[in-house]
MMTF fields as JSON, N, C-alpha, C and O atoms, coordinates in Angstrom:
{
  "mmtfVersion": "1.0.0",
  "mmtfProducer": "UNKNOWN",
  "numBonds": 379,
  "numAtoms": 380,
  "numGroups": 95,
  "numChains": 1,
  "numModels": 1,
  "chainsPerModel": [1],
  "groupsPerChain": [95],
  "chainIdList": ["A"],
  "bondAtomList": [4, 2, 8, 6, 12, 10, 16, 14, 20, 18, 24, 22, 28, 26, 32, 30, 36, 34, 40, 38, 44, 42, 48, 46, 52, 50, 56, 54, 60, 58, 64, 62, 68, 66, 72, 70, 76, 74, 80, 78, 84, 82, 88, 86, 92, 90, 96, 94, 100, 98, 104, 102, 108, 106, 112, 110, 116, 114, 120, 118, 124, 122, 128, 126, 132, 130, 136, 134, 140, 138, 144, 142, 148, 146, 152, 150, 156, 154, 160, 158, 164, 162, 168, 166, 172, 170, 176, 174, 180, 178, 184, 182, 188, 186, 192, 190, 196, 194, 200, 198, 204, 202, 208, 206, 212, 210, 216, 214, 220, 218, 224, 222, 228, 226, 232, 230, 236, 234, 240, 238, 244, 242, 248, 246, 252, 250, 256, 254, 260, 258, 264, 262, 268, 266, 272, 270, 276, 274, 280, 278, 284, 282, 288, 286, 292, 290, 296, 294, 300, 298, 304, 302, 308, 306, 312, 310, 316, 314, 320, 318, 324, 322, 328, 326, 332, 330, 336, 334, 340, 338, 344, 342, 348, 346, 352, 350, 356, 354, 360, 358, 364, 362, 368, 366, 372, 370, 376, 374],
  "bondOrderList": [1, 1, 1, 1, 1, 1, 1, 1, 1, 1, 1, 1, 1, 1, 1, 1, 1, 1, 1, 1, 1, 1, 1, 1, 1, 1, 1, 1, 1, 1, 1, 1, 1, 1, 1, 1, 1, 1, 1, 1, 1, 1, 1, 1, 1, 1, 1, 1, 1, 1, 1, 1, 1, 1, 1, 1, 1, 1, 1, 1, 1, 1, 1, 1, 1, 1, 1, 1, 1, 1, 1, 1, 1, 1, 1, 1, 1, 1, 1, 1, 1, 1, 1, 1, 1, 1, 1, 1, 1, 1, 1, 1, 1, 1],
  "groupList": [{"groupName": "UNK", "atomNameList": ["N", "CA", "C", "O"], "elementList": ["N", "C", "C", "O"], "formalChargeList": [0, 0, 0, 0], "bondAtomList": [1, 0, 2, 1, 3, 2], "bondOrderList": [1, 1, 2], "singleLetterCode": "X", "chemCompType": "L-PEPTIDE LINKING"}],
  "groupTypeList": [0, 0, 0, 0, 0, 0, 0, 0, 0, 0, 0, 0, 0, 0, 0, 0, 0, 0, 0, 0, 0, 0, 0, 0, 0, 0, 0, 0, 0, 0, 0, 0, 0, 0, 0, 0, 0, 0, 0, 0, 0, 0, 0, 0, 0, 0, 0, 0, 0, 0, 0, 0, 0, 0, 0, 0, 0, 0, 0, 0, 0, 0, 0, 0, 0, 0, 0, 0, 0, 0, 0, 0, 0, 0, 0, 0, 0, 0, 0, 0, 0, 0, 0, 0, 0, 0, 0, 0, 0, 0, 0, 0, 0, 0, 0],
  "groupIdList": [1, 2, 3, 4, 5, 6, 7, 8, 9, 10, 11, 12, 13, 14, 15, 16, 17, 18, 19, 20, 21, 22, 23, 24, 25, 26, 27, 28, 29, 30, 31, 32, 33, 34, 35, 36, 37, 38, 39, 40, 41, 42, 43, 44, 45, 46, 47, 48, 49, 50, 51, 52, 53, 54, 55, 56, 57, 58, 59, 60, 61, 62, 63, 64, 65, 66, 67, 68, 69, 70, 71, 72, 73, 74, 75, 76, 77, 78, 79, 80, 81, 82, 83, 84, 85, 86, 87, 88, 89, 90, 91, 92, 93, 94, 95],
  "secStructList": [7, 7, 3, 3, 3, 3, 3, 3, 3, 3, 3, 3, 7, 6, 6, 7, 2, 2, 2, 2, 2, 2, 2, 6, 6, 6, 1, 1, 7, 2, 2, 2, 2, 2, 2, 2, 6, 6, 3, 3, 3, 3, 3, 3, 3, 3, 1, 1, 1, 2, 2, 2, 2, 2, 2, 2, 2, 2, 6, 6, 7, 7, 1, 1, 7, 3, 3, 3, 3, 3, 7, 1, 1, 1, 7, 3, 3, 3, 3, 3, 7, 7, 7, 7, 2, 2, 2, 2, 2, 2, 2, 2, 2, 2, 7],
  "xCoordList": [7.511, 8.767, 8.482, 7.534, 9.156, 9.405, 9.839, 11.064, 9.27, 9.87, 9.763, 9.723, 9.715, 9.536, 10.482, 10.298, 11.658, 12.408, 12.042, 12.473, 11.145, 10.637, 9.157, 8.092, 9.737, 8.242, 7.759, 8.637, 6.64, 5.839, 5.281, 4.767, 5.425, 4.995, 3.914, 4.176, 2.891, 1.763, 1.62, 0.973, 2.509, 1.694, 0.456, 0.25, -0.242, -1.895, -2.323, -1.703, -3.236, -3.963, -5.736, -5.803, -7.362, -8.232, -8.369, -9.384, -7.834, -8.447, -7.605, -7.5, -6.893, -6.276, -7.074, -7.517, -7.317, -8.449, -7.632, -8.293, -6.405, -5.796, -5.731, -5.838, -5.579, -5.394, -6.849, -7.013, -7.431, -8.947, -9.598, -10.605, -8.916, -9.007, -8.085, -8.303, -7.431, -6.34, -6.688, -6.092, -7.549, -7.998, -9.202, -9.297, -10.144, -11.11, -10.915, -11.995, -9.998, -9.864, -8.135, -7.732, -7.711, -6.522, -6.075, -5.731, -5.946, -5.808, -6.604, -6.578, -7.448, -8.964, -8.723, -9.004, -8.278, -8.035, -7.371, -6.247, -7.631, -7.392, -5.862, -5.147, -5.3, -4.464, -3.226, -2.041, -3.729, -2.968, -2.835, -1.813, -4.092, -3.63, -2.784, -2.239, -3.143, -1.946, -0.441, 0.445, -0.326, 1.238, 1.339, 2.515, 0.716, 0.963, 1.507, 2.408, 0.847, 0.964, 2.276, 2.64, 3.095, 4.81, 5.567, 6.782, 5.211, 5.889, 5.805, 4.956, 6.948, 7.159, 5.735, 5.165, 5.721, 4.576, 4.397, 5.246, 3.044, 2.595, 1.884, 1.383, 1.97, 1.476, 0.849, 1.567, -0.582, -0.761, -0.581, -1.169, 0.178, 0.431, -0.286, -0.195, -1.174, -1.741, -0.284, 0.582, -0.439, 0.538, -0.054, 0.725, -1.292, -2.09, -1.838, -1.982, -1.555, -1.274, 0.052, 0.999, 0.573, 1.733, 2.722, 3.712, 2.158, 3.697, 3.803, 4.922, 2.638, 3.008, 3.658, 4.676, 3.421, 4.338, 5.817, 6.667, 6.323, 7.232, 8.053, 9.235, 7.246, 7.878, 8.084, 9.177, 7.262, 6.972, 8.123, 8.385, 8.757, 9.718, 11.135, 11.712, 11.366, 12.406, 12.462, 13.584, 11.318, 11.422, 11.023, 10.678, 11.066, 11.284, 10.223, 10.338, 9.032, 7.568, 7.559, 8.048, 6.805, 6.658, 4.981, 4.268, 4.551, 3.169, 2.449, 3.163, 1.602, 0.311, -0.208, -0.414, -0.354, 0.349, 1.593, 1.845, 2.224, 3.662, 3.861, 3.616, 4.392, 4.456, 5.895, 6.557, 6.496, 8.02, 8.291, 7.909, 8.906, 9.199, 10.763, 11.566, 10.618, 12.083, 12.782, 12.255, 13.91, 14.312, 14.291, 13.322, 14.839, 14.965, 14.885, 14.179, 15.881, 16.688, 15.723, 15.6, 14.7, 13.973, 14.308, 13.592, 15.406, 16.14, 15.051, 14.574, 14.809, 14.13, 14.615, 15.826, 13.787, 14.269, 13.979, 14.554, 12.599, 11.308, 10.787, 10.723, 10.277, 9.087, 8.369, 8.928, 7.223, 6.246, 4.856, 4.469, 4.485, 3.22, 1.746, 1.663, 0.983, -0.382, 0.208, 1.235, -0.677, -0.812, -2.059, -2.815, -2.696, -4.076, -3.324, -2.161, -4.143, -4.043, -2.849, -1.772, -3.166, -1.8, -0.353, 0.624, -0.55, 0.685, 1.393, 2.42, 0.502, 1.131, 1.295, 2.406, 0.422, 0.992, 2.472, 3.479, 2.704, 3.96, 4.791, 5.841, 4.148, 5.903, 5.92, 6.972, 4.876, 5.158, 6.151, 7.186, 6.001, 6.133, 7.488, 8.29, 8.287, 9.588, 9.986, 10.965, 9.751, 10.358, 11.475, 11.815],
  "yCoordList": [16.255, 16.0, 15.812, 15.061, 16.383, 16.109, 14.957, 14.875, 14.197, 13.184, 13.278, 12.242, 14.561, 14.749, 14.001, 14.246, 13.003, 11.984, 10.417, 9.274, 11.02, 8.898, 8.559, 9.151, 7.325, 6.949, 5.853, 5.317, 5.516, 4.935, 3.283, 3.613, 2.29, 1.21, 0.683, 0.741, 0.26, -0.87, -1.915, -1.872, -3.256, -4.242, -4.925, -5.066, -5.29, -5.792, -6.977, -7.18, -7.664, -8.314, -8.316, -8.068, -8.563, -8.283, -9.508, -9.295, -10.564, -11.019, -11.557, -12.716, -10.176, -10.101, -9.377, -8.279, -9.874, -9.356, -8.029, -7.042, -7.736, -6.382, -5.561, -4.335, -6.207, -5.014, -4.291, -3.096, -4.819, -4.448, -3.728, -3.02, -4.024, -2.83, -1.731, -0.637, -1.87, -0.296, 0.348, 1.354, -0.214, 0.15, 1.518, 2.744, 0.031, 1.1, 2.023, 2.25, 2.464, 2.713, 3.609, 4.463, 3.052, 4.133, 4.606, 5.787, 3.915, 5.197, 5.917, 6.666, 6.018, 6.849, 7.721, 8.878, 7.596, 8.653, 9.99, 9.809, 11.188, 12.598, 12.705, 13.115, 12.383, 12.567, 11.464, 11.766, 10.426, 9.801, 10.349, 10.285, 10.899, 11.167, 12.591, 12.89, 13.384, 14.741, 14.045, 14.403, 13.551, 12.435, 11.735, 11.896, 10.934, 10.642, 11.597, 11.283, 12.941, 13.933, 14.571, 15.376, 13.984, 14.734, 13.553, 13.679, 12.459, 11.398, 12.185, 12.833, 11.786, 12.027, 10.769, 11.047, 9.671, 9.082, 7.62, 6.892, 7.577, 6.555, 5.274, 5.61, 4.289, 2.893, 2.006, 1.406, 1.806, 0.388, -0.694, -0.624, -1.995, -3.246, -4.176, -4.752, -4.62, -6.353, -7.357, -7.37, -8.285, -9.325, -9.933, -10.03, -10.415, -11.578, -10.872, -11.671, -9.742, -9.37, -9.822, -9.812, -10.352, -10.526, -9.218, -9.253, -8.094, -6.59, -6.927, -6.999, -7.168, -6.582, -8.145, -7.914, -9.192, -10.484, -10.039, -10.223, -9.443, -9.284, -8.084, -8.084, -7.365, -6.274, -6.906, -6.727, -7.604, -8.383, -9.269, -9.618, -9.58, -10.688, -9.398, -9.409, -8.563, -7.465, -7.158, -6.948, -6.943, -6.456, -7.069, -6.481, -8.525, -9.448, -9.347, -9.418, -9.147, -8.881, -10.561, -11.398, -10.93, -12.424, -12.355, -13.292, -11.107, -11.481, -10.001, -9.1, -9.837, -8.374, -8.015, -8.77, -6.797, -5.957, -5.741, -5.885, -5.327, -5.207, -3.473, -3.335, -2.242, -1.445, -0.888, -1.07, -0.439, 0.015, 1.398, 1.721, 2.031, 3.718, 3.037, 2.137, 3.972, 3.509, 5.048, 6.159, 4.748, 6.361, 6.662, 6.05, 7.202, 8.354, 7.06, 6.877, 6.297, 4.577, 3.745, 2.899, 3.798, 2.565, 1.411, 0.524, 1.799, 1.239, 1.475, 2.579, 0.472, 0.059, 0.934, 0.965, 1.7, 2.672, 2.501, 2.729, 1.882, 1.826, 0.709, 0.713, -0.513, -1.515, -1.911, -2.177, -1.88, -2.135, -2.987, -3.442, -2.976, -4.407, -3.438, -2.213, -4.085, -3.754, -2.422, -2.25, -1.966, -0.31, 0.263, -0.207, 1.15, 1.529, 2.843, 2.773, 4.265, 5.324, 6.032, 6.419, 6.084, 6.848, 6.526, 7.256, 4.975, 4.448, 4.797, 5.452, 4.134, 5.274, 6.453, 6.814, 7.216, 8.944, 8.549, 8.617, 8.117, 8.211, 7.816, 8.38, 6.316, 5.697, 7.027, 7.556, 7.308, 7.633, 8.938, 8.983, 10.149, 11.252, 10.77, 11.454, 9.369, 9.231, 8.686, 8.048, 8.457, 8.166, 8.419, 7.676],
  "zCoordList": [-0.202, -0.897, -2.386, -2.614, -3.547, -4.5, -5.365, -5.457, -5.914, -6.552, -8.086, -8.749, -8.701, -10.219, -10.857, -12.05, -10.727, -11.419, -11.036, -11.188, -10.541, -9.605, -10.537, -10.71, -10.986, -11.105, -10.092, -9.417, -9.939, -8.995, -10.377, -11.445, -10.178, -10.552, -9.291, -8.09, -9.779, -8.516, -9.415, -10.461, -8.789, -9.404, -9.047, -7.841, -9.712, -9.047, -9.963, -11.007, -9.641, -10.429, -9.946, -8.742, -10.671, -10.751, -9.729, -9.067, -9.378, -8.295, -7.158, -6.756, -6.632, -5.612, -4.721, -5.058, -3.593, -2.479, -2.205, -2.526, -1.712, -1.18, -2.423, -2.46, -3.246, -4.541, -4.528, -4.283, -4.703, -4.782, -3.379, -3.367, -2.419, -1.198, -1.406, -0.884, -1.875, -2.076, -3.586, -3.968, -4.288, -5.918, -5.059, -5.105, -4.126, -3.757, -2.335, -1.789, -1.802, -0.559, -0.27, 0.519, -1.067, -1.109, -2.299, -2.263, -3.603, -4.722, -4.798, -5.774, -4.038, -4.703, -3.608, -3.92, -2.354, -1.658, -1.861, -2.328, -1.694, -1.905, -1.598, -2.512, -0.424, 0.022, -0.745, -0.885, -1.083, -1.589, -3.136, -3.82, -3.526, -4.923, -5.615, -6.677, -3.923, -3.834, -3.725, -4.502, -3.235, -3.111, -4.28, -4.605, -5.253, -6.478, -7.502, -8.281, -7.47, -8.329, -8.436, -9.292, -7.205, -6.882, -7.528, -7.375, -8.194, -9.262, -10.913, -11.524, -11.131, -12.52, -13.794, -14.85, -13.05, -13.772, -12.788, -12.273, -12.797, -11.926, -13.178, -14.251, -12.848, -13.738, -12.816, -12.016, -12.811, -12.762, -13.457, -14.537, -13.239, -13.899, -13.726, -12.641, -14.643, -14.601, -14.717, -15.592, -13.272, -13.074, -14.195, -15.144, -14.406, -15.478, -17.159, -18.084, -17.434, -18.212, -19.007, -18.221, -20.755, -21.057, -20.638, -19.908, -21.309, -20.54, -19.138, -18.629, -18.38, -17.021, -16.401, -15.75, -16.434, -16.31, -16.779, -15.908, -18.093, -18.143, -17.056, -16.714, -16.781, -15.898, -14.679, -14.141, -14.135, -12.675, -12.273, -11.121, -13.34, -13.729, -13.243, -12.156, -14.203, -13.535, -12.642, -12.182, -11.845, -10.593, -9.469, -8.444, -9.663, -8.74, -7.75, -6.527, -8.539, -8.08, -7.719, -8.477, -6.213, -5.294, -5.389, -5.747, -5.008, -4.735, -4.967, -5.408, -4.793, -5.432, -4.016, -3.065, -4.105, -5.166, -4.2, -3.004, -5.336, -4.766, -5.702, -6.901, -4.683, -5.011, -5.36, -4.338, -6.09, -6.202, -6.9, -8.025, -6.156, -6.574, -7.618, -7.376, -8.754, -9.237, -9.85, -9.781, -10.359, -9.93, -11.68, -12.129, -12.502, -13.732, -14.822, -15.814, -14.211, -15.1, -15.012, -15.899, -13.787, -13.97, -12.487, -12.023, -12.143, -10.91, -9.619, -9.359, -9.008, -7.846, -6.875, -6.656, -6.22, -4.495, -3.379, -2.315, -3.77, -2.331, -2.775, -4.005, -2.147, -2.519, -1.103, -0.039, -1.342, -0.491, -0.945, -2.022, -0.027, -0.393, 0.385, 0.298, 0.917, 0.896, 2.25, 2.906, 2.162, 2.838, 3.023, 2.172, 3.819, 3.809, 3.337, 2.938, 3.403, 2.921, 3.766, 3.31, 4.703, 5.643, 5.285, 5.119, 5.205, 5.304, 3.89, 3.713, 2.871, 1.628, 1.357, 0.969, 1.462, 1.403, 2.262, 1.557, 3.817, 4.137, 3.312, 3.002, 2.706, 1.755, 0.448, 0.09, 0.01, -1.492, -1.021, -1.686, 0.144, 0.494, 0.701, 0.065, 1.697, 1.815, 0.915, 1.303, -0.6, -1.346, -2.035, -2.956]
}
């Protein structure tokens, strides 16, 4: 599926144990990164970061990583939390 008007946000932080299993184990995956490539633009966010606290704050980010497809505006579509590789290619593909 096409999502050339979606962008993809991941929020994370450097010492979140799941972030750091999906840093090394599913973005890095092939399949997941053929499914990234059908987003108009993908971002990782530092929660510990001042920008990315402020974004985290909009989008009513609770805990890391917290993932959210948003559409052309910026508007929230999809949010999801920890995932191994399968399970994302599925969310990003039904996005």
């Amino acid at each position: 599926m096409e999502n050339k008007n979606n962008h993809l946000l991941v929020f994370s932080a450097a010492w979140c144990g799941p972030c750091r299993m999906m840093k090394a184990l599913v973005w890095s995956d092939s399949s997941v990164q053929q499914a990234l490539s059908s987003f108009k633009s993908h971002k990782f966010i530092d929660i510990d970061d001042v920008q990315g606290q402020a974004l985290a704050k909009i989008y009513h980010v609770r805990s890391v990583p917290t993932i959210v497809v948003t559409d052309k505006e910026g508007q929230p579509l999809k949010v999801a939390n920890t995932m191994d590789a399968k399970e994302t290619v599925r969310f990003l593909e039904n996005a």
